[in-house]
N, C-alpha and C positions, 0 to 999 in steps of 0.2 A: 376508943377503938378507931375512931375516926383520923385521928391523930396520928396514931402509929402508922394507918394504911397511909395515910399522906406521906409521911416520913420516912415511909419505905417506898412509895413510886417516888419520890424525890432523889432517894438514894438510889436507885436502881436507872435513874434518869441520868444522873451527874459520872455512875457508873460504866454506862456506855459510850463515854467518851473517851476512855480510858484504855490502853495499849501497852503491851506488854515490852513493844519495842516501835521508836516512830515510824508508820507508816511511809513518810516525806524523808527517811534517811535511806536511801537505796545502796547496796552491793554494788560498787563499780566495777565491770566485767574485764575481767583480764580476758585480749583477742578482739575478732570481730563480732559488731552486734548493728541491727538494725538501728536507724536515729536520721536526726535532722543535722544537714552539712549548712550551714550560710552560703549565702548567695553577695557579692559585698558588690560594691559601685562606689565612685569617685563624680561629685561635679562633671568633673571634666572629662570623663567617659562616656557619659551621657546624655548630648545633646537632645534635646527636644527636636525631632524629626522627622518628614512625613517619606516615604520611600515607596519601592518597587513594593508589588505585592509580592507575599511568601507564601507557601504551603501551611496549613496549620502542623501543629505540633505540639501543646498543652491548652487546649483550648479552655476558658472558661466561660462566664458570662457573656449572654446574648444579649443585646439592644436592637429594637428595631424603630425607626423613625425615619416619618416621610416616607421617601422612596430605599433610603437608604438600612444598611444590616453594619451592625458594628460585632464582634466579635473578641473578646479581649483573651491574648495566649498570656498566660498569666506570668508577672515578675516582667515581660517583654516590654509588650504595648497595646497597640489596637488597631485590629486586620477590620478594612473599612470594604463594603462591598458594594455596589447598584443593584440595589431589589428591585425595581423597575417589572421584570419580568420575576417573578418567586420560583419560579419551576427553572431558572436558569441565571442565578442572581454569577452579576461579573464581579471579578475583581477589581479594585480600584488601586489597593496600597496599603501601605501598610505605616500605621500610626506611631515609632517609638519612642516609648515611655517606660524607661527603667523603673521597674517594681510596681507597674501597673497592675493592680487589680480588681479597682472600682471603676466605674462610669455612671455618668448622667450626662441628659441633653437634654435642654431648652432653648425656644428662641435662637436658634444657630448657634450656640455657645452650650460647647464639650467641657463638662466639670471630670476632673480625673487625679486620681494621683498618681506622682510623679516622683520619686522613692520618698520620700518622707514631704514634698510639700503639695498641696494644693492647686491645680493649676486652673484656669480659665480660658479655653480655645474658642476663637470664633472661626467656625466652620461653615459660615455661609458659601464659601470655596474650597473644595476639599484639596485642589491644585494647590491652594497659598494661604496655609493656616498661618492664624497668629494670636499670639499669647496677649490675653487681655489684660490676665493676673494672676497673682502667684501668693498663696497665704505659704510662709515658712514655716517651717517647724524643724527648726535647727536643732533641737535639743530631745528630739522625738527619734528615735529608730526603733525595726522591729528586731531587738535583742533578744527576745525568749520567741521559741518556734509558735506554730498556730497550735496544738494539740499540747496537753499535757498527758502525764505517764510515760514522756520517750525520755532516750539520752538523746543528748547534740553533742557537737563541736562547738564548745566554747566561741562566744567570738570575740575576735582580735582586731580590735579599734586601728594595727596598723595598717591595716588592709585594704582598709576603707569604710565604706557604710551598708550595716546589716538591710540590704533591698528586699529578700524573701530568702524560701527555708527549699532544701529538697530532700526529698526522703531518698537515703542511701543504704551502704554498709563502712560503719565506722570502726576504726581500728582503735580502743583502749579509750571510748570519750571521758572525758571528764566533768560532765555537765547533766544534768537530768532534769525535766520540769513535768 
């Protein structure tokens, strides 16, 4: 008896995995539907920059160090501010970094990505940053969106290189994750 009960939570295990039609093959929607667009970038589009400050506008991640607030608008760069005073923190500039999403700081040296590579700022001047290092990752892009369950827009390598994703309305995608 013991046998058979095994034999049957075994079958009833191997069972639930089991689908009548795959789950991962979706109806691609004839018209518009909600999904992720690419965001593409070139080298030579996006210099490593420090600039006027801007207005936020997709804010993400906060940093605060020292005296200083880093604020990073995502896919952009990084809005850098004087917290000196917190009830009335100035702007300083504005950091860009195409397909910036991450930060860290140590020791006056800004670790960030910078569309697909690694970079290394020494920030001991916020007036005259300069690049310490660079880990590449030439063969690395962000081809699939951050979320699965959506469609996208394919992307199209001539374009440039996949930096980040934006949620839109897509006309007939052909791509799902």
């Amino acid at each position: 008896m013991k046998i058979a009960t095994r034999m049957l939570m075994v079958a009833l295990i191997l069972a639930s995995g089991c689908y009548p039609e795959s789950p991962f093959a979706p109806d691609f929607p004839v018209g518009e539907v909600e999904g992720y667009k690419p965001i593409y970038a070139t080298d030579d589009q996006v210099p490593l920059a420090f600039g006027a400050a801007r207005p936020l506008v997709r804010p993400g991640k906060i940093y605060v160090v020292s005296t200083y607030l880093l604020i990073n608008e995502k896919y952009q760069g990084i809005h850098v501010f004087d917290n000196s005073d917190p009830a009335h923190p100035k702007a300083l500039g504005f950091l860009q970094l195409a397909g910036n999403t991450e930060m860290a700081i140590r020791n006056n040296v800004l670790y960030a990505d910078h569309m697909t590579d690694l970079v290394a700022l020494d920030v001991s001047d916020w007036s005259n940053i300069r690049e310490l290092s660079r880990l590449k990752q030439e063969h690395w892009s962000q081809r699939i969106p951050p979320r699965e369950g959506r469609y996208f827009e394919c992307p199209d390598d001539t374009r440039g290189m996949v930096i980040g994703w934006e949620m839109t309305t897509l006309n007939n995608p052909k791509c799902f994750r």
